[in-house]
SENU-818241 format. One record per residue (C-alpha): chain; residue number from 1; x, y, z; residue in one letter. Coordinates in pm, 1 decimal. Example, Ala and Ser with C-alpha at 12.3 -4.5 7.8 and 13.67 -1.06 7.14 Angstrom:
2
(rec 'A' 1 (1230.0 -450.0 780.0) 'a')
(rec 'A' 2 (1367.0 -106.0 714.0) 's')
//
This chain:
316
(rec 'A' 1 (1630.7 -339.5 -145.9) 'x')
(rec 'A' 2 (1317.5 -197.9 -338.1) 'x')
(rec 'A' 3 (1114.1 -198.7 -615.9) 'x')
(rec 'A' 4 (957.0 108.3 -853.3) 'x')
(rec 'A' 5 (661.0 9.9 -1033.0) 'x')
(rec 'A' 6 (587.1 283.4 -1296.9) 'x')
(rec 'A' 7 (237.0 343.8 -1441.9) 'x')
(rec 'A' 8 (-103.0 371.8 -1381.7) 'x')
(rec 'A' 9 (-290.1 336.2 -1149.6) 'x')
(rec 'A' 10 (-665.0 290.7 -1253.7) 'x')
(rec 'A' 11 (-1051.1 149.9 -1142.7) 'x')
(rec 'A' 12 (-1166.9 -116.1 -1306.5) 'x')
(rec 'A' 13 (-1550.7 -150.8 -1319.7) 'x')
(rec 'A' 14 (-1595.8 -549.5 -1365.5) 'x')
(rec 'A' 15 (-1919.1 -620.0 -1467.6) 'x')
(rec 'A' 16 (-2087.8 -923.8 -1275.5) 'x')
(rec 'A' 17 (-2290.2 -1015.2 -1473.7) 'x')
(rec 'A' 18 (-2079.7 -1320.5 -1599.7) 'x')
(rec 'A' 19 (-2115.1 -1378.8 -1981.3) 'x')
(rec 'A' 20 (-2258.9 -1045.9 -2056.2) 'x')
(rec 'A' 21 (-2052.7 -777.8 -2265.5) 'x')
(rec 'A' 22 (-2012.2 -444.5 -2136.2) 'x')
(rec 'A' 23 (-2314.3 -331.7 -2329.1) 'x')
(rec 'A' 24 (-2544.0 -579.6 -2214.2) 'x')
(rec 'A' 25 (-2424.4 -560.2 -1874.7) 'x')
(rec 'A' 26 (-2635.6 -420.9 -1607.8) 'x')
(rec 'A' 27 (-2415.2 -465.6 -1259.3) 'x')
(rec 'A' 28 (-2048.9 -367.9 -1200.8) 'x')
(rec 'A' 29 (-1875.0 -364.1 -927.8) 'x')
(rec 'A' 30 (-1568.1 -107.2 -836.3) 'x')
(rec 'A' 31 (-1197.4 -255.5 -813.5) 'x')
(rec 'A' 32 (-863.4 -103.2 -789.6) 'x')
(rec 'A' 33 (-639.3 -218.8 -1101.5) 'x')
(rec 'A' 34 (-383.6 -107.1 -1321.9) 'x')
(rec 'A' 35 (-141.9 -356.7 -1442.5) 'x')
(rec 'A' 36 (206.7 -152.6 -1275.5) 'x')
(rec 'A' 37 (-56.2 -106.8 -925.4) 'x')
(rec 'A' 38 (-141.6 -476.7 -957.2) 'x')
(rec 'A' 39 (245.0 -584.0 -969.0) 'x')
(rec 'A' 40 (317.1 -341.8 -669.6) 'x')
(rec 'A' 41 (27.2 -516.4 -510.1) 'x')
(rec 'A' 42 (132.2 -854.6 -519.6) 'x')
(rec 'A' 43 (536.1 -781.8 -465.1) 'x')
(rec 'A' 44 (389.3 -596.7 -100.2) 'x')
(rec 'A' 45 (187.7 -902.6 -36.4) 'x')
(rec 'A' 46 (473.2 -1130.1 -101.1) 'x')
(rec 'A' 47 (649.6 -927.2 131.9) 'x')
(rec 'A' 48 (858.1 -686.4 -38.2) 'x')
(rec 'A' 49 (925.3 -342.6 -12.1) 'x')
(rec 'A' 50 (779.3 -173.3 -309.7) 'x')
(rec 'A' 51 (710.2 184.6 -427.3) 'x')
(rec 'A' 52 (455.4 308.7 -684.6) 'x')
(rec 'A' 53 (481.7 633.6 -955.7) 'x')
(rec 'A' 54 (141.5 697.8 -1098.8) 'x')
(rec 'A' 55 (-110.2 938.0 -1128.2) 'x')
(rec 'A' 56 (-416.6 951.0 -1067.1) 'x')
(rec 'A' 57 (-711.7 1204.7 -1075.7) 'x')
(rec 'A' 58 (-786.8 1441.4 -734.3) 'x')
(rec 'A' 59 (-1131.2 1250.8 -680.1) 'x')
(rec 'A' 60 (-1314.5 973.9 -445.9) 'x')
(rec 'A' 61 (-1139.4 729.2 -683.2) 'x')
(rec 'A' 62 (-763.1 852.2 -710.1) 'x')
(rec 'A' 63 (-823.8 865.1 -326.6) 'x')
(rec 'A' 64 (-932.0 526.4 -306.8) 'x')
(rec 'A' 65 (-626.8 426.3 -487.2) 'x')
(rec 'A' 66 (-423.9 565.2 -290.7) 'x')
(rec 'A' 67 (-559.5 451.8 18.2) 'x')
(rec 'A' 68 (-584.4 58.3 -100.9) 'x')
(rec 'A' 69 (-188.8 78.5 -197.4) 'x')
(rec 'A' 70 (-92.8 206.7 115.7) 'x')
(rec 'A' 71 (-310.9 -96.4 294.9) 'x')
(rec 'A' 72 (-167.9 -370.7 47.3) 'x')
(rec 'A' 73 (186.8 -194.8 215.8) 'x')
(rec 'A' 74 (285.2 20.1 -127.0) 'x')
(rec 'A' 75 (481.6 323.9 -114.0) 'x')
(rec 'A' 76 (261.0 588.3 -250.0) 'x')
(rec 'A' 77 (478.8 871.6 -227.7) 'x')
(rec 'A' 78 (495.7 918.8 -611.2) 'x')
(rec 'A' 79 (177.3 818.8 -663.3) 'x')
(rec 'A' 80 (62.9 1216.2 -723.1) 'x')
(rec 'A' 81 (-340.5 1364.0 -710.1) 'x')
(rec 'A' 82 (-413.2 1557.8 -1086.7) 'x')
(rec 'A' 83 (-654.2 1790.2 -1016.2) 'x')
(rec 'A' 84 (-700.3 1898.2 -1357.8) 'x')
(rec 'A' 85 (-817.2 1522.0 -1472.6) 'x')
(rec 'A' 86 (-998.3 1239.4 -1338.6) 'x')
(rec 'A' 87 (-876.5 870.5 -1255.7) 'x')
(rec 'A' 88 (-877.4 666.8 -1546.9) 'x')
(rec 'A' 89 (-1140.5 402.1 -1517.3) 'x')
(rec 'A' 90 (-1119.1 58.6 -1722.7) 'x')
(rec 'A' 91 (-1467.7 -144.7 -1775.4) 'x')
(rec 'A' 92 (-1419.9 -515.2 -1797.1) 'x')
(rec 'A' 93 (-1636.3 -789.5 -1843.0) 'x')
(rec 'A' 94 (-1546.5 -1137.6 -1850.2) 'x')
(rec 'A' 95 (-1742.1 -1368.7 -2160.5) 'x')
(rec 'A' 96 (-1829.2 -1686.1 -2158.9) 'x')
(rec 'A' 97 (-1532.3 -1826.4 -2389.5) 'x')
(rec 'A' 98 (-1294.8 -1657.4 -2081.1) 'x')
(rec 'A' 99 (-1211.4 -1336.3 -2264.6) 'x')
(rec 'A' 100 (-1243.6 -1031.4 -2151.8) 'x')
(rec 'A' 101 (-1447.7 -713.9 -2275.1) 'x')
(rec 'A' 102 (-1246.1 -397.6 -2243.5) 'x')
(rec 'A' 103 (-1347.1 -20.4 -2225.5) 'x')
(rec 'A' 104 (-1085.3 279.2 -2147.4) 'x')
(rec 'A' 105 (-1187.8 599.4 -2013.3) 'x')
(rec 'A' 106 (-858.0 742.0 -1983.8) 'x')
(rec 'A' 107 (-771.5 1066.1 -1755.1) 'x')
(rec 'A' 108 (-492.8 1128.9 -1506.4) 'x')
(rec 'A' 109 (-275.6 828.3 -1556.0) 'x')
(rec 'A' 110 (-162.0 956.0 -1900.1) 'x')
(rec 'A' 111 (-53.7 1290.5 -1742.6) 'x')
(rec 'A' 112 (265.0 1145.7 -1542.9) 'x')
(rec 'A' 113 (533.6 1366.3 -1656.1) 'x')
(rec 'A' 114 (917.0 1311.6 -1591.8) 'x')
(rec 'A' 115 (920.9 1661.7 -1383.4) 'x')
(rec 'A' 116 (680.5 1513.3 -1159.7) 'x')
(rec 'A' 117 (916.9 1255.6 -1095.8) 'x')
(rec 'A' 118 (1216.9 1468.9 -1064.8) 'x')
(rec 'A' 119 (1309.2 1393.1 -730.1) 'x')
(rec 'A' 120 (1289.7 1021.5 -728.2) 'x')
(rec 'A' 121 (1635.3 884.6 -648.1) 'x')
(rec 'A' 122 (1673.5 533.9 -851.8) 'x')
(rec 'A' 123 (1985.3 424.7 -656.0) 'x')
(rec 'A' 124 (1710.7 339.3 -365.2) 'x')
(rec 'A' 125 (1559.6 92.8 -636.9) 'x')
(rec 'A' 126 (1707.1 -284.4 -634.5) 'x')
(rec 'A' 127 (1454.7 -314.5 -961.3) 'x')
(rec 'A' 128 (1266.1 -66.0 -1178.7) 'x')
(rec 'A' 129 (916.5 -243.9 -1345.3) 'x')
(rec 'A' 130 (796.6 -105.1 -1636.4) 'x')
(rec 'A' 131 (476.5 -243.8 -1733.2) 'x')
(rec 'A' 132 (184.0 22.1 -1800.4) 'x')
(rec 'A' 133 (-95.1 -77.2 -2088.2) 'x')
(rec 'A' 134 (-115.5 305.4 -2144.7) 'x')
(rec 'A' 135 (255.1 406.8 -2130.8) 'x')
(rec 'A' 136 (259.5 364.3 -2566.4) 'x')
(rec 'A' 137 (-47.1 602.8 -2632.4) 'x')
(rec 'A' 138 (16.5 937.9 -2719.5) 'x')
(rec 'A' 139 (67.0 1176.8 -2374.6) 'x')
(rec 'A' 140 (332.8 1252.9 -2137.2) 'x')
(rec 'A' 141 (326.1 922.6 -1990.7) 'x')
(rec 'A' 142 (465.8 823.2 -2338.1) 'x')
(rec 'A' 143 (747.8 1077.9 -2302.5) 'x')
(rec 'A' 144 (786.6 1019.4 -1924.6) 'x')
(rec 'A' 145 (847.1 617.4 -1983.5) 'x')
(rec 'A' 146 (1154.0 657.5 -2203.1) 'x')
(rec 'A' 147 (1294.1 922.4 -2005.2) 'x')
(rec 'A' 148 (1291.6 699.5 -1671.2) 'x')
(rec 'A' 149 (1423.2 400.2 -1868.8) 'x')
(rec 'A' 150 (1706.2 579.2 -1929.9) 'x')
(rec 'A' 151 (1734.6 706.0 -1587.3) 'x')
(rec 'A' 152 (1705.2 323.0 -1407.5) 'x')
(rec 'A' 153 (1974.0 178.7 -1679.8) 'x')
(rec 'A' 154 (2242.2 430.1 -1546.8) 'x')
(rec 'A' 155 (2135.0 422.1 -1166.6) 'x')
(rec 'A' 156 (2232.5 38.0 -1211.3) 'x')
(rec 'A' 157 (1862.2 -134.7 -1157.2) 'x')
(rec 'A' 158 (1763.7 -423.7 -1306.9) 'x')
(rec 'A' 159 (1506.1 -360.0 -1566.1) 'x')
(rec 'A' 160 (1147.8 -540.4 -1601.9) 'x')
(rec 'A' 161 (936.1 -506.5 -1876.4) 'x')
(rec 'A' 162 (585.0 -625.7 -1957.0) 'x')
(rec 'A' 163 (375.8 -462.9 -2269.0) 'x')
(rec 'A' 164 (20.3 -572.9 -2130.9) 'x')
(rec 'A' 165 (-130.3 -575.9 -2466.9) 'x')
(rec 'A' 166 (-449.7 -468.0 -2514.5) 'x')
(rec 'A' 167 (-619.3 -409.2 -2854.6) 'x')
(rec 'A' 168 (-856.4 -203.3 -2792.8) 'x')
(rec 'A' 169 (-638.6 91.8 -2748.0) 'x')
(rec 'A' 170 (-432.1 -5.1 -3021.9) 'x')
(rec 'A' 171 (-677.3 -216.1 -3264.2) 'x')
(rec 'A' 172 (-629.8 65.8 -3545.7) 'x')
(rec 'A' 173 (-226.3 66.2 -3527.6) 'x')
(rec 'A' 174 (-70.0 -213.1 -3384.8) 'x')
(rec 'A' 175 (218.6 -99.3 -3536.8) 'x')
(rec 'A' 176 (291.7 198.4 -3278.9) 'x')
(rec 'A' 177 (294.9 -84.2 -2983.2) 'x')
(rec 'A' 178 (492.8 -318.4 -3159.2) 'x')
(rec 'A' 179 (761.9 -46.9 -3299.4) 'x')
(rec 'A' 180 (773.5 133.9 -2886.0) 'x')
(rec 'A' 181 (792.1 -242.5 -2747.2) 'x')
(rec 'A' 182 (1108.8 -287.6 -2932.2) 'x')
(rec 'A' 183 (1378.3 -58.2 -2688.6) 'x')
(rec 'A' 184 (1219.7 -197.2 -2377.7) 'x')
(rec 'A' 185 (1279.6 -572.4 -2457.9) 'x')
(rec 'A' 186 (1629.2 -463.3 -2603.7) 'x')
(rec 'A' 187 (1731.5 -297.6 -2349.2) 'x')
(rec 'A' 188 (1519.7 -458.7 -1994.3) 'x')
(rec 'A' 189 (1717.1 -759.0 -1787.6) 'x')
(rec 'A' 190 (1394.0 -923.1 -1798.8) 'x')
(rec 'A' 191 (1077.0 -941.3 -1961.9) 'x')
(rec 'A' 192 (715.4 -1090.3 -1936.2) 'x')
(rec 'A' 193 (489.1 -1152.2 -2296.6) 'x')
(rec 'A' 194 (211.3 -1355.6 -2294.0) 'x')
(rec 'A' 195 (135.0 -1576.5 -2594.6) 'x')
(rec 'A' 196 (-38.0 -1315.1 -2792.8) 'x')
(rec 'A' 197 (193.1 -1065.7 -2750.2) 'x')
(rec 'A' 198 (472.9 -1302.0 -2853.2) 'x')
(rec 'A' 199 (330.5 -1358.5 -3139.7) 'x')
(rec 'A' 200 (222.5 -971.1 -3235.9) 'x')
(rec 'A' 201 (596.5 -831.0 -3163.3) 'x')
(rec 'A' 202 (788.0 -1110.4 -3348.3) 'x')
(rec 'A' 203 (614.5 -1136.6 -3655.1) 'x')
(rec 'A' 204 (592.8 -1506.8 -3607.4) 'x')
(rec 'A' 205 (309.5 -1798.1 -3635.2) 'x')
(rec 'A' 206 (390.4 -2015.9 -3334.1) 'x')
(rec 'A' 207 (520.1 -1910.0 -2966.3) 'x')
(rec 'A' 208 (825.5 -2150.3 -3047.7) 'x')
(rec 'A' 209 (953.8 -1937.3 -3313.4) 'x')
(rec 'A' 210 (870.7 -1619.8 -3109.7) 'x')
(rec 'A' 211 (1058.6 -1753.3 -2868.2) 'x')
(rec 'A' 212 (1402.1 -1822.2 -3068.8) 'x')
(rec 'A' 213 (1353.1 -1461.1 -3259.9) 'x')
(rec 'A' 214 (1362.0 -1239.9 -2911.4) 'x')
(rec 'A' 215 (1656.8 -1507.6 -2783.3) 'x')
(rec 'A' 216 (1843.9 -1379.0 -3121.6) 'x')
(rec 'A' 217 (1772.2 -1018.2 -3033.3) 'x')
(rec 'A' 218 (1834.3 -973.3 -2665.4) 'x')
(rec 'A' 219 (2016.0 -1086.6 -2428.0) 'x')
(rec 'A' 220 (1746.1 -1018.9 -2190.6) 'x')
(rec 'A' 221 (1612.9 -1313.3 -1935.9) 'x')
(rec 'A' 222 (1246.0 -1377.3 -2034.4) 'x')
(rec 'A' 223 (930.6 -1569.7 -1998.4) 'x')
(rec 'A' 224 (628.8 -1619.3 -2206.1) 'x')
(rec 'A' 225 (289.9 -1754.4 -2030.2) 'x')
(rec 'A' 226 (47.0 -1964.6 -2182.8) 'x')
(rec 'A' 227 (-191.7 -1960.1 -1934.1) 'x')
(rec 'A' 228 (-294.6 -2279.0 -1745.2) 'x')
(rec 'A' 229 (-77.9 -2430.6 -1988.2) 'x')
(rec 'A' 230 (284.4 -2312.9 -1796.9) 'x')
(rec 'A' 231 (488.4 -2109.7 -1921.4) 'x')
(rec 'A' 232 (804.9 -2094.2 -2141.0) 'x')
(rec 'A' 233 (1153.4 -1979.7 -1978.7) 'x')
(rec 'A' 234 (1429.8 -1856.0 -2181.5) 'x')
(rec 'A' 235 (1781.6 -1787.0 -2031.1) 'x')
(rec 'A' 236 (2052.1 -1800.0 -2281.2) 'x')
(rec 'A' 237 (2032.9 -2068.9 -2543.5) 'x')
(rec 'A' 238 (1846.3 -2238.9 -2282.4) 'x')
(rec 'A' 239 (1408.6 -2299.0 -2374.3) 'x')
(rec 'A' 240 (1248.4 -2471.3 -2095.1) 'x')
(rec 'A' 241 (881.0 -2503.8 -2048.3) 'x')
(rec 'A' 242 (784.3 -2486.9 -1694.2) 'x')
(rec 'A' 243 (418.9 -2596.1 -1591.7) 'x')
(rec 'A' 244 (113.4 -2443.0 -1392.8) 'x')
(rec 'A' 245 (-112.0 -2565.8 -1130.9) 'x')
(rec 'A' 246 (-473.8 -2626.7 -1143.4) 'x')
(rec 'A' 247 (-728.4 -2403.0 -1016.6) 'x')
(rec 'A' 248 (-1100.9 -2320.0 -1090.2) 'x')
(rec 'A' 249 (-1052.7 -1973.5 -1243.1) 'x')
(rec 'A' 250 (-1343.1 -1748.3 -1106.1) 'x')
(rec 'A' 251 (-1145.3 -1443.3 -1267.9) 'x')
(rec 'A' 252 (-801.2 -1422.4 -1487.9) 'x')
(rec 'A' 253 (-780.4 -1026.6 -1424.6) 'x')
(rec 'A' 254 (-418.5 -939.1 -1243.7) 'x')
(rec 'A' 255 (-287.0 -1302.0 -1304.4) 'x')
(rec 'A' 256 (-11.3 -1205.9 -1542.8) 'x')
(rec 'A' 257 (82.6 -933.0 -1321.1) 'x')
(rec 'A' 258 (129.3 -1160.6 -1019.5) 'x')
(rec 'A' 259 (340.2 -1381.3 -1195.9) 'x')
(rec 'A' 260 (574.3 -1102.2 -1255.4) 'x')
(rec 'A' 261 (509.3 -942.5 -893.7) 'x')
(rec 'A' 262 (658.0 -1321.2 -763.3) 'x')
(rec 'A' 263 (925.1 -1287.7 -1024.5) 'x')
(rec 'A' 264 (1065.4 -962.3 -931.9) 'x')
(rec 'A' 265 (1006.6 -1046.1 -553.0) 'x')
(rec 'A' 266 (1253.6 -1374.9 -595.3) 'x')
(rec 'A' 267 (1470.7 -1101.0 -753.3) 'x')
(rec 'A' 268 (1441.1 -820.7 -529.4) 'x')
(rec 'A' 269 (1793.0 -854.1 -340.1) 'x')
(rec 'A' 270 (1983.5 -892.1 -715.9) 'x')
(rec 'A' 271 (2146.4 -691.0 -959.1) 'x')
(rec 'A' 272 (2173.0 -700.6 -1326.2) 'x')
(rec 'A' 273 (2567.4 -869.3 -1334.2) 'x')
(rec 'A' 274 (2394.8 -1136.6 -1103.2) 'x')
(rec 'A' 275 (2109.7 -1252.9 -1317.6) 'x')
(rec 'A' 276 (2347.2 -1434.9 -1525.9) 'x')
(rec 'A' 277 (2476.5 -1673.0 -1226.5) 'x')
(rec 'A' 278 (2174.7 -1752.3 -1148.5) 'x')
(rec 'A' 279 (2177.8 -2121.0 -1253.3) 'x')
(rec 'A' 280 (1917.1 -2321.7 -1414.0) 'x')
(rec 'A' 281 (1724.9 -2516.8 -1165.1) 'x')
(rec 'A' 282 (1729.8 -2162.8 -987.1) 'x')
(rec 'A' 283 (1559.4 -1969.9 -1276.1) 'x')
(rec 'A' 284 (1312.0 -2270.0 -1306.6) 'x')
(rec 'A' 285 (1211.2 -2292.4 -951.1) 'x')
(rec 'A' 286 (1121.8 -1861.6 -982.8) 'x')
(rec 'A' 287 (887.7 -1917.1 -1289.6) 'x')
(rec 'A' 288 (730.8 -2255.2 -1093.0) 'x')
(rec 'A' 289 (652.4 -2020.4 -782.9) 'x')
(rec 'A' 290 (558.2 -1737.2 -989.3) 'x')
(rec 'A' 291 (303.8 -1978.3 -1195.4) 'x')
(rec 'A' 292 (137.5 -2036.2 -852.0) 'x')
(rec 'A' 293 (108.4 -1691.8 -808.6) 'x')
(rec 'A' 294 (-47.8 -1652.2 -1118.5) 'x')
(rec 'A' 295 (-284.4 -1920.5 -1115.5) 'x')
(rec 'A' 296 (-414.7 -1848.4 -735.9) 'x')
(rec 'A' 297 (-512.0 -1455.6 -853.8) 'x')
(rec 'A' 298 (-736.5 -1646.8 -1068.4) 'x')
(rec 'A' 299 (-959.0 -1819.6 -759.8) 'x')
(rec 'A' 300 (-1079.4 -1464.5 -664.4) 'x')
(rec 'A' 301 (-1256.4 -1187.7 -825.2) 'x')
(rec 'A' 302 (-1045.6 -850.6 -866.5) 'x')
(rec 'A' 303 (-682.1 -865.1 -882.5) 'x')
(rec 'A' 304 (-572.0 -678.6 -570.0) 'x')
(rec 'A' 305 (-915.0 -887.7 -394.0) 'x')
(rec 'A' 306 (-664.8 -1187.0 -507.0) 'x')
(rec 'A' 307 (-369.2 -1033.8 -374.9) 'x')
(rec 'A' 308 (-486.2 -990.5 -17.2) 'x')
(rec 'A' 309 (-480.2 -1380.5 9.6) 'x')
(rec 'A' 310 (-134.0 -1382.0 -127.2) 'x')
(rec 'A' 311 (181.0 -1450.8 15.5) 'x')
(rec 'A' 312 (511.2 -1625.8 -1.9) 'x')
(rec 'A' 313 (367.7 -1962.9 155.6) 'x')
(rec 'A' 314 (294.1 -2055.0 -205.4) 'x')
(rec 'A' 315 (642.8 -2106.7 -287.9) 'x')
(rec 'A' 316 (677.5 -2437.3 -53.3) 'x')
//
């Protein structure tokens, strides 16, 4: 069985000079990213067969892109050259307190439409990931995301779904990510937040009672990571909080989406009427593998950089 990872597909520009913001910053160095690429990334690494829709621009980058997913051992079929737009390019640059400066240019990933898409079948797709930063900005992406959800809950997939939050495209309405957030967690077999998007979508002051308000509200599988603190894991009226490892973080970028890349992976030969057998212990052991995953992207600079040392050997 496969995976489809839907989004963009992008360049991040990480500045090197550690500590500086993107304005002081004088040095950057070019890496593939893209939070839907990076999770394709890191299921291929794992071993799994994966397949990527995205588009990017007709240009040395969207070429480069193209050509690093097909070495990682992603499908690129769908992954479609705009000729009309360039690839979208994100500048990052990692403080000193271990957040991260962000700056969008945004071009062809935004123009995915669900025509250029028409001929995907989803039956071929075990799992359907939905997990692009951009997807709730205004665009035919936005359009195009609904649309395929729709599609991959009647083909039968499983559905994963991870907002990847970032406020700087949405700093001036938070309200438009929250409200589009809303029929992806209701409707997805299982989803990824991390602590501050728990917090943003719910409404609520502590990750506890985030936790209990999505449980009341789906009856989705889900997880929400705390960084090197673990992560929590809720299935049914079951909360369990599942720890990390420890690792000297050189750079967090693509951590979040190898966790879910080793979730989905441990998931790939399911279906959505199996998730619920899947006992306990079972469910535990996925997010303890997937935490390893997570935590190892962070020992290298660049997420797919981190992904080419990655593979299911972690799991023992």
């Amino acid at each position: 069985m496969k995976v489809l990872c839907i989004g963009e597909a992008l360049i991040d520009m990480i500045c090197t000079d550690r500590g500086s913001s993107l304005s002081n910053g004088q040095n950057f160095l070019k890496k593939a990213g893209g939070a839907p690429a990076n999770v394709a990334a890191a299921i291929a690494a794992l071993g799994g067969q994966v397949t990527m829709a995205a588009k990017v621009g007709k240009d040395p980058f969207g070429i480069h892109l193209i050509h690093l997913l097909q070495e990682m051992g992603v499908g690129t079929q769908w992954v479609l050259q705009d000729a009309q737009h360039f690839t979208t390019i994100a500048f990052v640059s990692l403080l000193e307190n271990g957040d991260r400066d962000f700056y969008f240019n945004r071009g062809a990933d935004g123009q995915l439409n669900e025509s250029d898409l028409a001929g995907i079948n989803f039956k071929e797709f075990s799992i359907v990931h939905f997990g692009s930063a951009t997807s709730f900005l205004s665009g035919p992406l936005q359009n195009t995301y609904t649309a395929l959800l729709k599609k991959a809950k009647e083909a039968g997939a499983i559905i994963s779904f991870d907002p990847n939050y970032r406020h700087l495209l949405f700093q001036d309405n938070t309200q438009i990510f929250i409200d589009q957030s809303w029929p992806f967690i209701e409707q997805c077999h299982f989803f990824k937040l991390s602590d501050e998007e728990a917090l943003l979508i719910s409404g609520c002051k502590t990750v506890q009672e985030a936790a209990l308000t999505f449980r009341e509200k789906t009856d989705a599988i889900f997880a929400i990571t705390l960084g090197k603190a673990g992560t929590i894991l809720c299935i049914g009226d079951k909360i369990e909080m599942i720890e990390s490892i420890a690792v000297k973080s050189i750079d967090p970028t693509g951590a979040g989406d190898a966790f879910v890349g080793a979730v989905l992976f441990q998931l790939i030969d399911s279906n959505p009427t199996q998730l619920d057998t899947i006992q306990l212990d079972a469910w535990k052991k996925i997010i303890a593998n997937a935490n390893k995953a997570g935590a190892r992207t962070c020992e290298y600079l660049g997420a797919m950089e981190a992904f080419k040392h990655l593979n299911n050997s972690i799991f023992n």
